[in-house]
N, C-alpha and C positions, 0 to 999 in steps of 0.2 A: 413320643417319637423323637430320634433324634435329630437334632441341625434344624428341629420343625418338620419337617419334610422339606426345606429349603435345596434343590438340587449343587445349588453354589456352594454353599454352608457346608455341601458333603464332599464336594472336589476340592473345599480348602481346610476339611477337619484334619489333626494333626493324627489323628486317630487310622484317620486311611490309607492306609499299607501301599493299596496297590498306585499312590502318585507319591508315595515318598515323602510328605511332606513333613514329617519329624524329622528329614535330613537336612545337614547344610547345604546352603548354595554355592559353598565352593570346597572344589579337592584340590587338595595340593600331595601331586603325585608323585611329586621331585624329577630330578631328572634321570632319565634313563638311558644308558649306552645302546645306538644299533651296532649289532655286532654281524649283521648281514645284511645285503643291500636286498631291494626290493621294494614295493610299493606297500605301504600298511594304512589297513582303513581303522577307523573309529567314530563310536555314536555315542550320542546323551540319548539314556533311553527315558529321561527324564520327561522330556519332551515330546515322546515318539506317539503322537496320536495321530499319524497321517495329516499332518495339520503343515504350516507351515511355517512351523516352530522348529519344526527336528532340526537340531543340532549333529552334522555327519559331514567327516573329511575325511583325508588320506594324507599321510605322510611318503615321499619318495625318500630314499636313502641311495644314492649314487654312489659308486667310488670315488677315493680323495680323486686317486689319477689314474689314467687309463694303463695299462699293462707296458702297453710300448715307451710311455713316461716312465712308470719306474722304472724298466731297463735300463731308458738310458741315464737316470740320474747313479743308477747303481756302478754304469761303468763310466763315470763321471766321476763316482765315488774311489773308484778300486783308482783310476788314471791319478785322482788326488792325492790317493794315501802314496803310490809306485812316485809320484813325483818329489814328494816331501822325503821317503827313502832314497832317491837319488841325490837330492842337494844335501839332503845329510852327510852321504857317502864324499860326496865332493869337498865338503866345508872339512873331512876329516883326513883327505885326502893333501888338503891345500896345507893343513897345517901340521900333517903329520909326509912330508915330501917325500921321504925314505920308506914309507912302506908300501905292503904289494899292492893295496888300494890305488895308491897313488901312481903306482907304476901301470897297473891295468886304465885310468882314463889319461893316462901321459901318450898311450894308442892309442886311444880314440881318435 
C-alpha cells in the first residue's frame, strides 16, 4: 500500500496530481497591462477546498481621469500650444518691425 494507507502521507505525496504538490509555491506572472477598466476577480485553486484557506480577490481598474478631465486638460493643451504660436508671432514681429506681421498686432 502506498503512504501506508496514511491519509496525510497521501494529501502530501508529490505523486498527487489533484493538490498540485510537484508544483512550486510561487508564480511569477510578471506584470500585466489592463487595457480595459472593470472589476477582475482571481483564485488560487491551490487552496480551494472550501476551507478557509482559499486564496480569492478582485482587482478594480478605474480610469486614469474622468472624461470631463481630459477635456479639459486637452483644451488647456490646444490654449498652450495657440499661446506659445502667438508670442512667437510677436517675438518675430518685434524684431522684424517692417513686416506685415508686425503691421497686423501694431492694430491690435
Amino acid at each position: 500500500p502506498k503512504n501506508n494507507n496514511n491519509a496525510g502521507a497521501v494529501e502530501q505525496d508529490k505523486q498527487n496530481c489533484m493538490k498540485l504538490n510537484a508544483g512550486t509555491p510561487y508564480f511569477d506572472g510578471g506584470l500585466i497591462r489592463m487595457n480595459s477598466t472593470g472589476t477582475f476577480y482571481y483564485m488560487n485553486t491551490r487552496n480551494n477546498n472550501f476551507s478557509n484557506r482559499g486564496q480569492k480577490g478582485s482587482i478594480a481598474i478605474v480610469p486614469l481621469l474622468p472624461s470631463w478631465a481630459l477635456a479639459l486638460v486637452l483644451v488647456g493643451a490646444g490654449a498652450f500650444v495657440l499661446a506659445g504660436g502667438v508670442a512667437g508671432l510677436m517675438m518675430y514681429a518685434k524684431s522684424h518691425p517692417h513686416s506685415g506681421i508686425a503691421e497686423t498686432f501694431s492694430k491690435m
